[in-house]
C-alpha positions in Angstrom: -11.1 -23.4 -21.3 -8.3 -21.5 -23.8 -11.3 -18.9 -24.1 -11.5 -18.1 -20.5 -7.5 -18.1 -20.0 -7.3 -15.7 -22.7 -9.9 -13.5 -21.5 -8.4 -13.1 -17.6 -4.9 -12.3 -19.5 -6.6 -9.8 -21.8 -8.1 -8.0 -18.3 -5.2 -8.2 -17.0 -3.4 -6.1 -19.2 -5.8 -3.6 -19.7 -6.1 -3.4 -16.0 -2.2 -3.2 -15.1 -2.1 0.0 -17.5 -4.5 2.0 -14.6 -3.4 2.7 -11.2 -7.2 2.9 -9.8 -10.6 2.1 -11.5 -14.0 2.8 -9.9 -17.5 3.8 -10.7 -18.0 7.1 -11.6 -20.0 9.3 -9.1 -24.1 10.1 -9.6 -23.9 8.5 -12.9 -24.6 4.8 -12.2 -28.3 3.7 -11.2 -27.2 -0.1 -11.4 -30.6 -0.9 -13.6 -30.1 -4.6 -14.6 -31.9 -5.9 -18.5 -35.0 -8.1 -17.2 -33.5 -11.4 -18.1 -33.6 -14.4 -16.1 -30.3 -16.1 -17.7 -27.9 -12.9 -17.2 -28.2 -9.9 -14.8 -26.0 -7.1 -16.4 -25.9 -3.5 -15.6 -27.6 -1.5 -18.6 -25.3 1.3 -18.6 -22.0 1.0 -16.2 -19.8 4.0 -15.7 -16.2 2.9 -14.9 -13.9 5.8 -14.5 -10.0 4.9 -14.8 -6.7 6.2 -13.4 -3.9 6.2 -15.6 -0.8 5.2 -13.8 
């Protein structure tokens, strides 16, 4: 539980520093790793906007 609560805080603060984030443009092709537990992209591109 402490895990997970320190996590969300930990996003949070990284994510109040940008004023936008989004995926960048012709540079994603959402390809997931071929496992049945997890289903994560293999290579996200997140672009950020500083505020």
């Amino acid at each position: 539980m402490h895990a997970r609560r320190e996590l969300n805080r930990g996003f949070a603060a990284v994510f109040d520093r940008f004023e936008d984030t989004d995926f960048a443009c012709e540079k994603n092709v959402f390809a997931c790793h071929p496992h049945f537990l997890l289903r994560s992209p293999k290579q996200p591109h997140i672009e950020f906007a500083p505020k």
